[in-house]
N, C-alpha and C positions, 0 to 999 in steps of 0.2 A: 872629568866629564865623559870621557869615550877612553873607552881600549881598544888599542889599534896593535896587528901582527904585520909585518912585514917580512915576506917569505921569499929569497930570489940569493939563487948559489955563488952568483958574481957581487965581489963586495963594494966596488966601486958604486954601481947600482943601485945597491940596499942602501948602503951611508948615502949617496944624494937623495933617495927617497927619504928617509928618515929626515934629511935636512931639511926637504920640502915640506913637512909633514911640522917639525919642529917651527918653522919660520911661519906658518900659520895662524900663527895664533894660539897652539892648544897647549899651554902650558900647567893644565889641568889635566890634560889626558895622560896615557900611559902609553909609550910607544914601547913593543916588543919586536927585537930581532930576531929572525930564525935561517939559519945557513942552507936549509934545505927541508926536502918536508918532511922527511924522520923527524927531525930536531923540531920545528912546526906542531907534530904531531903528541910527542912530549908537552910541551905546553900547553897545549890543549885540555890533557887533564888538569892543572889548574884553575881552568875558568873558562868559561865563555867571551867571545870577544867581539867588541861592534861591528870593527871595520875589520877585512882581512885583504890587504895586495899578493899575491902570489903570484911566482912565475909560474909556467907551465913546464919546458923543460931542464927540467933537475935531475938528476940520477939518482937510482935507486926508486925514490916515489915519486914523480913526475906531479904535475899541478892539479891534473885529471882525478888522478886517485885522493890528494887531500881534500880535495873538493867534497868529495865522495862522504869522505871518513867527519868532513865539517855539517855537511847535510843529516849526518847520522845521528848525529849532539847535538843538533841546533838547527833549525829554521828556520832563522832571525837575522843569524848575522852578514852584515853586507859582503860582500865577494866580489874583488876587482881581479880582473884578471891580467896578468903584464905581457908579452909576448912577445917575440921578433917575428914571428910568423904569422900573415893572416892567412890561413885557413879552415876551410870550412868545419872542418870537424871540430873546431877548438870553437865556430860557434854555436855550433849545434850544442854542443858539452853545456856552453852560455846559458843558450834557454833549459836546458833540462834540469840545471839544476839553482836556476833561478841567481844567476851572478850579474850582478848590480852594471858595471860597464867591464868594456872589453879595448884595452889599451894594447896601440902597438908602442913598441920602446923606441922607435926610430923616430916617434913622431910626439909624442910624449913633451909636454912642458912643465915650470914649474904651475903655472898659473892651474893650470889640468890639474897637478891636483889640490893645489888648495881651494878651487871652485868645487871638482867631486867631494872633498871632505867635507867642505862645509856643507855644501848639498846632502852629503848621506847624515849630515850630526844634526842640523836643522828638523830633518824629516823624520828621526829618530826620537828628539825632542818633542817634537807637536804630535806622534804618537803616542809619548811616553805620558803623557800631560793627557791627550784622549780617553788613555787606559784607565789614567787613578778617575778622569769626571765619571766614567762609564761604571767603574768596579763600585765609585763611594754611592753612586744612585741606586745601584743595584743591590747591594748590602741593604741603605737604607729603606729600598720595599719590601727586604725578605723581615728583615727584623723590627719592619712595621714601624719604623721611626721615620720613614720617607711618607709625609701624606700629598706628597703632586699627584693631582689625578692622573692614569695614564694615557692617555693616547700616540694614535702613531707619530705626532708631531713629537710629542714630547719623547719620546722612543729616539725617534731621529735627531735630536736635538743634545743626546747624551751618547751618540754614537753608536746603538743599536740599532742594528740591522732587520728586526721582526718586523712585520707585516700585517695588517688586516686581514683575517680568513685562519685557515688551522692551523694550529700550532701546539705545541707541548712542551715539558720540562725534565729533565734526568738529574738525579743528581747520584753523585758518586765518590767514593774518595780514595785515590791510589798513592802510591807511597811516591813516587816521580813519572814526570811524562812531561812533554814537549806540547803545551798549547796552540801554540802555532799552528804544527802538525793537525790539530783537530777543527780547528776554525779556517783551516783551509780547504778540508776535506771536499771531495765532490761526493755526494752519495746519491743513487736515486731515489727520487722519493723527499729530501732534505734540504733544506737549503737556510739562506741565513743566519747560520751556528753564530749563537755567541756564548762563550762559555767564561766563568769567572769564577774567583775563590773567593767562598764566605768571609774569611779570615780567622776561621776558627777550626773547621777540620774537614770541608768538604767544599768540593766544582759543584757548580750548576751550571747545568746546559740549557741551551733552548735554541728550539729551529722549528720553522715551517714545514708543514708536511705539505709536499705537491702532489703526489699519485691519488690514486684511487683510496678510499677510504678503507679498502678492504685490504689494502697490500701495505697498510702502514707498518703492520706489527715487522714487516720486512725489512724497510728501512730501519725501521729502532733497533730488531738486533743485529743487522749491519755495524752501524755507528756504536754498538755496545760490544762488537766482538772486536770491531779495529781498534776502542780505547784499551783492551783489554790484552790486546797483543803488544799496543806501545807503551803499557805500563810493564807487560811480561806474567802479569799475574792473573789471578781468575778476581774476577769484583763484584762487589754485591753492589747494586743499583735499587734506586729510589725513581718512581716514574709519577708522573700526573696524569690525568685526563686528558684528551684533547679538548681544548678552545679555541671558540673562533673570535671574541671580542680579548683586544688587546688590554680594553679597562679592567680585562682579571689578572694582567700580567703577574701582578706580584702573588695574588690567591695560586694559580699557578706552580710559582718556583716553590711557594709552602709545602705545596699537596707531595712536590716530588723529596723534599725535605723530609715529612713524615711517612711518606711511604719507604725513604732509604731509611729512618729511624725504627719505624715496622719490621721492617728486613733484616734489621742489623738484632733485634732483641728476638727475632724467629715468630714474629705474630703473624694474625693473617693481615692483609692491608684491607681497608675500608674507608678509607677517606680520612679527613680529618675528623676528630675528634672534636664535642660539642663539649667537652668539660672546661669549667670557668677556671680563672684562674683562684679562684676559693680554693678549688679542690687544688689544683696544682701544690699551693701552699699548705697545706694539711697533710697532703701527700707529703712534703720535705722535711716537715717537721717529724713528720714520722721515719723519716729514713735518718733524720740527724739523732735523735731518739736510739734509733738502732745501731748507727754509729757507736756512740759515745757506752750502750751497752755492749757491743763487740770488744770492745777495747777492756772494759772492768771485767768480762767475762774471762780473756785471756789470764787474767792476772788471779783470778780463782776458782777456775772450773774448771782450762787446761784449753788445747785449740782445737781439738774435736770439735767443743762447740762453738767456738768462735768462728771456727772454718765454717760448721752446719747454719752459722748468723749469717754472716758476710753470702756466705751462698744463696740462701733464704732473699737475702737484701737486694740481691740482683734481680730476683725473681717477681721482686716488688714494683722493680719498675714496669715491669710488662704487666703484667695484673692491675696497675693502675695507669695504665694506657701514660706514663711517666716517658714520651718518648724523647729522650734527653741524655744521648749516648756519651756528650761529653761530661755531664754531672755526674753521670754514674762511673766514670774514669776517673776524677776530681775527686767522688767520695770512696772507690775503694784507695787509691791510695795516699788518701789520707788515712785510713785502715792500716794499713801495711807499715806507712812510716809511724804511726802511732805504737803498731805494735813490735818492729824492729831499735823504737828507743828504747821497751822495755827489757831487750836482750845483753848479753854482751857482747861488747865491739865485735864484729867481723864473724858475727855466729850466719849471717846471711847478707851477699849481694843486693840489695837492696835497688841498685839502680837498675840492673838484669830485670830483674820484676817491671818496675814502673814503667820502664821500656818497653816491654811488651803487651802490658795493657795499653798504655798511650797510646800504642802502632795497632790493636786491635781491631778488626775490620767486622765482627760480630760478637755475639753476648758470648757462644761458646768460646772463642780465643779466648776471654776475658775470668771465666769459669774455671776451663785447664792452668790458668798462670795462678788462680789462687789457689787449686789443688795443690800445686807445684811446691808453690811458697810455703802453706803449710807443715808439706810433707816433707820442709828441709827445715824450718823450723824447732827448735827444742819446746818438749812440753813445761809447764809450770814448773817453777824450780824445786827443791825439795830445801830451802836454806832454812837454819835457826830465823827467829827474829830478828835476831840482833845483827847479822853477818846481810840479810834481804835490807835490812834499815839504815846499813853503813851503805851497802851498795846504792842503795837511794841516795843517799846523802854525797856521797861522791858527787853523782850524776849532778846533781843541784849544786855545789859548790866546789866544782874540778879548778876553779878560777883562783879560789883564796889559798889561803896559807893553809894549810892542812898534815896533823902529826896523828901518828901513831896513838899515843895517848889521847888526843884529842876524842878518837872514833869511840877508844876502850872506854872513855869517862861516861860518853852517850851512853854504851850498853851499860853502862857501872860494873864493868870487867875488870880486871887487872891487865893491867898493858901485856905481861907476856901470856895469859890465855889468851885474851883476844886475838894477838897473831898469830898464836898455834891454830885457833878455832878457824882464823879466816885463811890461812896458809892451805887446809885441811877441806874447807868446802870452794872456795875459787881455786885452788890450785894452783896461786901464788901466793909471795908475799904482797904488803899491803903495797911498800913504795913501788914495783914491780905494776900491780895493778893502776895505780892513780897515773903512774907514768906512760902506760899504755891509752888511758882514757883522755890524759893532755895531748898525745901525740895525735892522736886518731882525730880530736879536735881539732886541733891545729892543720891538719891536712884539710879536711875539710875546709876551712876559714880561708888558706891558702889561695881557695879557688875562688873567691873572692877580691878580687884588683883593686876595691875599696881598703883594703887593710894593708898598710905595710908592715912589716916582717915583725921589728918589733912590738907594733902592736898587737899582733898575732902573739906572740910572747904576750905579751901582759896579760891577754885577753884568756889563757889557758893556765895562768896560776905563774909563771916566769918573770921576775923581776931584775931578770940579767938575760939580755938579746942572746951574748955571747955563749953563755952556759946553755942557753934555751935550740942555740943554733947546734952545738955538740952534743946538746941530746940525742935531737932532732935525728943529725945524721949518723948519729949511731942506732936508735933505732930504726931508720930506713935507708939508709947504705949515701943517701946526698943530702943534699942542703936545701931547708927551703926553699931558698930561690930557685936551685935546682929545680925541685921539684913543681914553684910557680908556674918557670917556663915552661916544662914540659905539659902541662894540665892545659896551656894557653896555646902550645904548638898542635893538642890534640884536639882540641876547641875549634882552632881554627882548619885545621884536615876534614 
């Protein structure tokens, strides 16, 4: 339910807190010790934590400073402070950095805190439950599947803060940032922030403008240079009009949607776009069109032009006002992995790529990472028929039983030309190859927690676990399982 830290360098102390904490009720929650706030501090990078007790005088890092280093990662989590000392500075410290209550330890009972815990987990909860009615209404006006008319009642009724009178929309997308931090923000000129994620790759913001109409552009890039400081990065922004009737709320968060999608393909902005959705669909068919020839093109013209297509293809989206940054992330790579099946194993990173289009913040990032991929790319192959037709054929039946003779009979070779022939343009022998194309499988499949081990074997041509496991880790130094866990340790880091 709740993650709770308990920070205080006497252990008598901590073990009764922890016992008070345990005898509560929370046997859902996760109670963390920490001896002091080094050790506190360590933890920290872990995760985020609801509730945190800390004393204040500790050696070395004192309560003051963790305080500090809590408020830097987080704006959220609750903050008890323990103390033997009441004074003033230690409540000053209180309000400054927003800590929930301020406990002396002389006075302290058990009742104290399991009334504060459940007091902060209750109010935790009825936020937590605020946020999804407020985030799913707000999804559902952007993506037009919400038809509640809007007004200011029904605004207030999902926990939105706008107002009657001006207002506007931002939208934006940064790689991590601290929401809190921005929906608390005082700015002038601003007010009523409520800021949400699409659930697909971008914030939207929205707030009232209060100054003068003329000093708006002030406040907006106030509030676009401080997200842009607590993300760390420089960001492209999506802005709308000002409105003053709230019934456009949702027209509103659109405009700033495609004008971040404008900005992201390098167009000019103009509002939204009056094309139907006919054309939309004409428009896809024609980019699936292009797909599916980028892919035939690799395989016989070489990647000059497959690159000059895929390039081309981006190009399409802005020319036909296609403003749809994640389809066009979705169709190159699906590009990319189309054209890395037709290679062999390990001729290119594969995940390197898609990562960095994924994480693209405009058309050009997206542009440079296909240059890239090309340019590490090998061109069309130069094989016989017969040796590109074994290799197909591999690919397609790596799973069954598969001989030497068996490939040679397809070419109608003789068993030993065929492996001189394929020895001579891959570069290995045949069992050499088929074993590398099971193992490379196999790893992949690994990553997979639906499959266990042996079925991994089965599933790569291995009808003995045991032999399939001694392959395994002799072509990669461990053992599957090995290798599960660690895929799953770095999944989870």
């Amino acid at each position: 339910m709740a993650k709770i830290m308990v920070v205080e360098d006497e252990t008598l102390i901590r073990q009764w807190l922890v016992m008070c904490l345990q005898s509560a009720g929370l046997s859902d929650s996760e109670i963390i010790q920490a001896c002091n706030g080094e050790e506190a501090l360590l933890l920290l990078d872990n995760g985020i934590y609801d509730i945190i007790f800390t004393d204040i005088s500790m050696p070395n890092l004192d309560g003051i400073a963790l305080i500090k280093a809590i408020r830097k990662k987080d704006s959220e989590t609750k903050i008890i402070i323990l103390t033997c000392h009441d004074k003033f500075a230690f409540a000053q410290a209180a309000v400054k950095y927003n800590v929930s209550e301020y406990l002396l330890k002389n006075e302290i009972s058990r009742e104290d805190i399991v009334r504060i815990v459940n007091s902060t987990i209750n109010n935790m909860l009825d936020k937590r439950e605020h946020n999804r009615i407020r985030e799913s209404f707000l999804r559902g006006l952007l993506r037009q599947y919400q038809n509640t008319p809007v007004t200011a009642a029904v605004l207030e009724e999902h926990h939105i803060s706008i107002t009657e009178g001006r207002y506007l929309s931002i939208a934006f997308r940064p790689k991590a940032f601290d929401i809190n931090k921005i929906i608390s923000l005082q700015i002038d000129g601003l007010e009523n922030i409520t800021e949400f994620y699409d659930g697909i790759h971008l914030h939207i913001l929205v707030a009232n403008l209060t100054g003068d109409a003329d000093k708006d552009h002030e406040a907006i890039d106030s509030i676009k240079n401080f997200i842009s400081h607590l993300c760390g990065e420089t960001l492209f922004y999506g802005q709308s009009r000002v409105c003053n009737d709230v019934s456009q709320f949702a027209f509103v968060m659109q405009e700033a949607v495609i004008s971040w999608e404008q900005n992201f393909f390098n167009c000019d902005v103009g509002g939204i776009s009056g094309a139907g959705d006919m054309h939309y669909k004409s428009v896809k068919n024609a980019i699936n069109e292009k797909k599916a020839a980028i892919l035939s093109y690799y395989t016989s013209n070489g990647k000059d032009l497959s690159k000059k297509l895929t390039l081309e293809l981006c190009a399409c989206f802005a020319a036909e006002s296609l403003w749809d940054s994640g389809y066009l992330k979705r169709t190159i790579c699906d590009i990319l992995e189309g054209i890395e099946a037709k290679l062999d194993i390990g001729s290119v990173n594969l995940k390197e790529y898609i990562g960095a289009i994924l994480s693209a913040s405009s058309l050009l990032e997206i542009e440079d990472s296909i240059a890239v991929f090309f340019s590490q790319i090998p061109d069309v192959d130069n094989f016989t028929d017969c040796i590109r037709d074994a290799k197909e054929y591999i690919a397609m039946h790596y799973s069954e039983p598969l001989t030497l003779p068996d490939l040679a009979g397809r070419a109608y070779l003789s068993e030993e030309y065929f492996s001189r022939l394929f020895k001579k343009e891959i570069g290995k022998n045949f069992s050499e190859y088929l074993t590398e194309i099971r193992m490379h499988r196999a790893s992949k499949l690994l990553q997979n927690n639906d499959f266990n081990i042996n079925e991994v074997a089965e599933m790569v041509g291995f009808q003995n676990p045991s032999y399939f496991s001694n392959q395994f880790k002799r072509f990669y130094g461990i053992t599957p399982k090995a290798m599960r866990e660690a895929e799953c340790q770095r999944y989870k880091n």
